[in-house]
N, C-alpha and C positions, 0 to 999 in steps of 0.2 A: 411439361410433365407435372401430374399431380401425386403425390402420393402423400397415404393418410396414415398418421401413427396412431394406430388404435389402443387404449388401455395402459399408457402410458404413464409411468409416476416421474413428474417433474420435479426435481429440485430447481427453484428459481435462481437468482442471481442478484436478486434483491436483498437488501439489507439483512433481512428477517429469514431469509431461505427458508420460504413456503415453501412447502412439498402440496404438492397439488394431484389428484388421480385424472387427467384427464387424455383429449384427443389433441392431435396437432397434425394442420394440413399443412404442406410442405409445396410450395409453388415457385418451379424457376430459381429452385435452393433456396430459398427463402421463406420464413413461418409468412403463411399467409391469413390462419387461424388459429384457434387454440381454444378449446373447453369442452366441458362435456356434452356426449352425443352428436359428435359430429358427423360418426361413424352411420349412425340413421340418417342422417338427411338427404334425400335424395339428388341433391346435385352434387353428393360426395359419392354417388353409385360408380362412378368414373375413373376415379382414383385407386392408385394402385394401394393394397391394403397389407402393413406390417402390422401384423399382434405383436405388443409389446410388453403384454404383462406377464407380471414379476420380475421386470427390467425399470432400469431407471436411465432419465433421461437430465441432461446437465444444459442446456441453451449459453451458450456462451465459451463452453470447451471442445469446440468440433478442432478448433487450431490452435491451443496454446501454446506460446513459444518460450514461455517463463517458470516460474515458480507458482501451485499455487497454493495461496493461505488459508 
């Protein structure tokens, strides 16, 4: 199963927490891409398509089991 998060604002997870405006393809639950226009490309015609903007998106807190900082 594919599916594509279109228009997505990523806060990263990185030291620096980029926020970033972009796409993220999501393959077998797992990011299998990420950046902008992916949502054009035609071998992403397939994939099922969430709009996601003016949402934000966190990669790393799908299951936190703690506190976070």
């Amino acid at each position: 199963m594919r599916t594509l998060l279109a228009n997505a604002t990523v806060i990263t997870m990185n030291p620096t927490r980029d926020v970033l405006d972009t796409d993220i393809l999501i393959e077998n639950c797992a990011i299998a891409d990420m950046g902008p226009g992916l949502a054009g490309r035609p071998e992403n015609a397939g994939a099922e398509r969430v709009d996601l903007s003016g949402r934000i998106v966190i990669p790393g807190l799908i299951h936190p089991e703690g506190a976070v900082d």
